[in-house]
C-alpha positions in Angstrom: 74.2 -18.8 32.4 74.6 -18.8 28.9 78.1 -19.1 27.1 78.4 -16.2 24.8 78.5 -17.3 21.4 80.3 -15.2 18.5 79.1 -15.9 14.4 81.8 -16.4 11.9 81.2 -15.5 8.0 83.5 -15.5 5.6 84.2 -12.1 3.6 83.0 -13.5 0.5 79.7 -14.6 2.0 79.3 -11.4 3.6 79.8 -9.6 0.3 76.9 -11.5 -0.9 74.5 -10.2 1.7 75.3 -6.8 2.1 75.7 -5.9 -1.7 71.8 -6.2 -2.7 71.2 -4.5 0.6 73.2 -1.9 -0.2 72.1 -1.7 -3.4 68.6 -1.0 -2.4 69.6 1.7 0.1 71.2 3.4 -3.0 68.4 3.3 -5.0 65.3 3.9 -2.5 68.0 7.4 -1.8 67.8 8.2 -5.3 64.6 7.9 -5.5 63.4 9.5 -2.5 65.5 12.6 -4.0 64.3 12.5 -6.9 60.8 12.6 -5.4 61.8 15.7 -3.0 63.7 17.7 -5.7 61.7 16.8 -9.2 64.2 18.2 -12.1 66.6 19.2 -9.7 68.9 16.0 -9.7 72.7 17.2 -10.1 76.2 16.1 -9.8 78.4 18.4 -8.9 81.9 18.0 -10.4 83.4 18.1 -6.2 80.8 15.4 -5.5 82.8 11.6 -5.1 79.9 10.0 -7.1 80.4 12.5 -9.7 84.2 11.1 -10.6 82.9 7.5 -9.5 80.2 8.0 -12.4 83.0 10.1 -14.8 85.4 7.1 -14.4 82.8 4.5 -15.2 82.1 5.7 -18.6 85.7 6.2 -19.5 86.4 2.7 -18.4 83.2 1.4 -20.3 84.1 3.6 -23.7 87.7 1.7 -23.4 85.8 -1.8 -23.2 87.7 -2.2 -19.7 84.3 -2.8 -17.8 81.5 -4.3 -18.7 78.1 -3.2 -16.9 74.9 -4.8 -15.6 71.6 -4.0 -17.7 68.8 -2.7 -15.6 66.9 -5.9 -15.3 70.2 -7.6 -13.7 70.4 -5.1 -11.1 67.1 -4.4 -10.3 65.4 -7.2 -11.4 62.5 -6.1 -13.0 
């Protein structure tokens, strides 16, 4: 018999892993949307993204948060 073995990892090292994941789960969504509704990509003020996305730009217009240019996120 085996002994059963259990990982560790440390929150910060897990954040490191699972943000460029999730990050690419986001965007492959979007586009696949995009690709399935052409012109028909909307926000709806009830939508949680919607106030995510709302807050964002007030917090960028008061020079509270600085954001990553396209290349940084995605790479390209």
């Amino acid at each position: 018999m085996t002994p059963n073995k259990q990982a560790s990892i440390k929150i910060e090292d897990l954040l490191k892993i699972l943000e460029p994941l999730i990050r690419r789960v986001v965007r492959e969504e979007l586009d696949r949307i995009v690709q399935n509704e052409p012109g028909i990509f909307l926000l709806n003020p009830d939508m949680p993204l919607y106030e995510d996305i709302q807050d964002l730009t007030r917090r960028k217009k008061q020079g509270k948060i600085a954001l990553y240019s396209h290349k940084e996120v995605w790479g390209e």
